[in-house]
N, C-alpha and C positions, 0 to 999 in steps of 0.2 A: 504494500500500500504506500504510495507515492506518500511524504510528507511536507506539505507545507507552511512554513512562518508568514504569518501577518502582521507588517509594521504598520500600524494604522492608527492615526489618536480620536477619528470620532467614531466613537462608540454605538450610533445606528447602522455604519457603514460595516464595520467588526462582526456585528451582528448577521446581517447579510450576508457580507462575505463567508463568512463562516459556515454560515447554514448551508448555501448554499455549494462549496465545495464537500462540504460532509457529505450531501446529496447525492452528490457523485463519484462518494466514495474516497477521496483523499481526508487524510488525518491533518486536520489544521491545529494551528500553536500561535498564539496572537502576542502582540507588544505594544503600549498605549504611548509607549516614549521612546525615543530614538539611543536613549544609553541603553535600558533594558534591549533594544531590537538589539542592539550589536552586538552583546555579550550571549544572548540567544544564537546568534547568528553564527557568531566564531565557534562556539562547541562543537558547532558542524553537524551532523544526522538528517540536514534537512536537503529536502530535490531542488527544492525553488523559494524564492522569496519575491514575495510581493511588498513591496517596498514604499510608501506615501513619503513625499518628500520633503512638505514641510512636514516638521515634526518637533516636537520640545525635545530640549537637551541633548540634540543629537539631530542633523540634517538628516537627509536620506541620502544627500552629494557625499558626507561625510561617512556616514556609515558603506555607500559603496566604494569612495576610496580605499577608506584603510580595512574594506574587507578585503581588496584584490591586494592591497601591499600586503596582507596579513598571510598571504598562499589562500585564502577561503575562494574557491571556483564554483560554489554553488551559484544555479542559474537565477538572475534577478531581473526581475519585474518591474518596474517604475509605474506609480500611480502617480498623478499630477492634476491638480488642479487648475493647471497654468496652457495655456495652447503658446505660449512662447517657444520659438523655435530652439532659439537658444539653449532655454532645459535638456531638451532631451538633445540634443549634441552633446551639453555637457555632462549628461546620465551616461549618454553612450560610450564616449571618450575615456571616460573615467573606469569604464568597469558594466555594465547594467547592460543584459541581453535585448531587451524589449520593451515599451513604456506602451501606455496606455491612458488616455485623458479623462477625467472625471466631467461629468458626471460619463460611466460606461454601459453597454447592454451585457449584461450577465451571459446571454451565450460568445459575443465578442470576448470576454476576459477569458470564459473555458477554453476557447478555439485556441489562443494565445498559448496558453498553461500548456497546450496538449500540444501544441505546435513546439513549444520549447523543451518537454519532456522528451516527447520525439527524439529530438536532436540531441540531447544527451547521451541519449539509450547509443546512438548510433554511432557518436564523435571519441572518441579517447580523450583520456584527460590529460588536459593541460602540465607537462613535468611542473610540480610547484620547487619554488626558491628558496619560500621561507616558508613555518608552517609553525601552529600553534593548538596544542592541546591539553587540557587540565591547566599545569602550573607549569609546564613544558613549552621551550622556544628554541626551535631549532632554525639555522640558517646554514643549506646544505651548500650555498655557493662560497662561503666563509668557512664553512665546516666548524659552526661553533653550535654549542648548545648549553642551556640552562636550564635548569629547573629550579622553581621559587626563586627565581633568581640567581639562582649559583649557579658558576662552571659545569659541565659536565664534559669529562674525557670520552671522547668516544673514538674508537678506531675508523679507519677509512672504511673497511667491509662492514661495520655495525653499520654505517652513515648511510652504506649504499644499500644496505638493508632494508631499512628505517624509509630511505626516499622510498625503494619500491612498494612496500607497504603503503607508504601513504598516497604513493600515485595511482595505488589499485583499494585504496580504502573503501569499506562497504562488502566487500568480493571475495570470495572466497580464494585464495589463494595457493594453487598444490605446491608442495615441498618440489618436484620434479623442476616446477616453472620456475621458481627460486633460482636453484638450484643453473638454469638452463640460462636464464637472465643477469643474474647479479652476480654470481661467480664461474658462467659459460663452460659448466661442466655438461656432458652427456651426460641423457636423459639416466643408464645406467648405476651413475656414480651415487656413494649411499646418501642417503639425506642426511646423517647423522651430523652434522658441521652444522647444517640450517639450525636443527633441535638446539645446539647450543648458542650459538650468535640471537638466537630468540630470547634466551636464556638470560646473555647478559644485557639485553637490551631490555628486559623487565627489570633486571634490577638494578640497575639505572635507570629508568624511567619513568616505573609504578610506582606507586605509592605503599601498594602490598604488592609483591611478583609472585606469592602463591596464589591473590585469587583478583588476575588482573583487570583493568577497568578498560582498556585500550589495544590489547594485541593477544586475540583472543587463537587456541588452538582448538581447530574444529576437526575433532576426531578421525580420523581416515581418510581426510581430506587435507587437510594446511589449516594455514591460518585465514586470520581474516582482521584487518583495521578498523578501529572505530572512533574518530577524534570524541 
């Protein structure tokens, strides 16, 4: 079930919207302020974000900047109240897949939602630069990392690890492709090397690495990312 965030501060529109894509089956998650939208936003687990651009304590310009400076590639929606030309160049430019003008017709917005899901399903994702999850800040073209703030050592093959993970986050990920991708072993070669470099990348990364929030192993399969 597709999920998506509603950055939106009037409260009749929220409503609507809401119902309305429930209706159709997507799991919506709303935001009435532009700091909450963001900090929703960066956790990541979401397909699309429909986005209002005025907004208190936090633009919508702003919040789609510093989600693309953030490595956050989910797809984003611009609602606007404004038919200036100007906005949506500067929604687009910045970051923001598609905009949409207020007042809109409710099948116009679904046609949109479903036109840019599409396109997800079918594009690869964007290599991210930098990327952010929990208390975790990693910047893989710097090769630095923190957590709470602190340094964290990591080796070049954890790092290259860690980016492939999060470039296939959401996905089930088989030790084989690992394996075939990040260290360009045939398919034969044993997976045991993955099992550990997972290993130490829980515990440097988790908070608990016996029962992790972020880099999850799915039994008979691999893993799978979840910022």
């Amino acid at each position: 079930m597709p999920r998506i965030l509603l950055i939106e501060d009037e409260p009749g529109l929220v409503v609507t919207v809401s119902d309305l894509l429930a209706a159709e089956g997507y799991e919506v998650e709303s935001a009435a302020d532009g700091e909450t939208g963001f900090h929703k936003a960066s956790s990541g687990g979401f397909d699309l974000i429909l986005l209002d651009l005025m907004l208190p304590r936090k633009t919508g310009f702003d919040i789609c900047r510093d989600l693309r400076e953030k490595g956050v590639d989910t797809a984003i929606l611009m609602l606007t109240a404004k038919t200036l030309v100007t906005d949506r160049v500067v929604g687009l430019r910045i970051g923001a897949d598609d905009y949409l003008t207020k007042p809109f017709d409710p099948a116009e917005l679904l046609a949109r939602i479903e036109a840019l899901l599409r396109r997800i399903r079918k594009e690869n994702r964007i290599p991210v630069r930098t990327f952010q999850f929990g208390d975790v800040e990693i910047d893989f073209e710097s090769t630095e990392a923190r957590k709470a703030g602190r340094p964290v050592n990591m080796a070049t093959k954890e790092l290259q690890l860690l980016r492939y993970l999060v470039d296939h986050r959401e996905r089930v990920v088989p030790r084989e492709e690992i394996l075939q991708k990040v260290w360009e072993y045939a398919s034969e070669v044993s997976s045991r090397t993955v099992d550990v470099h997972i290993a130490w990348l829980r515990q440097k990364l988790e908070d608990n690495p016996q029962t992790p929030r972020h880099i999850h192993t799915i039994r008979g399969k691999g893993y799978r990312f979840t910022p």
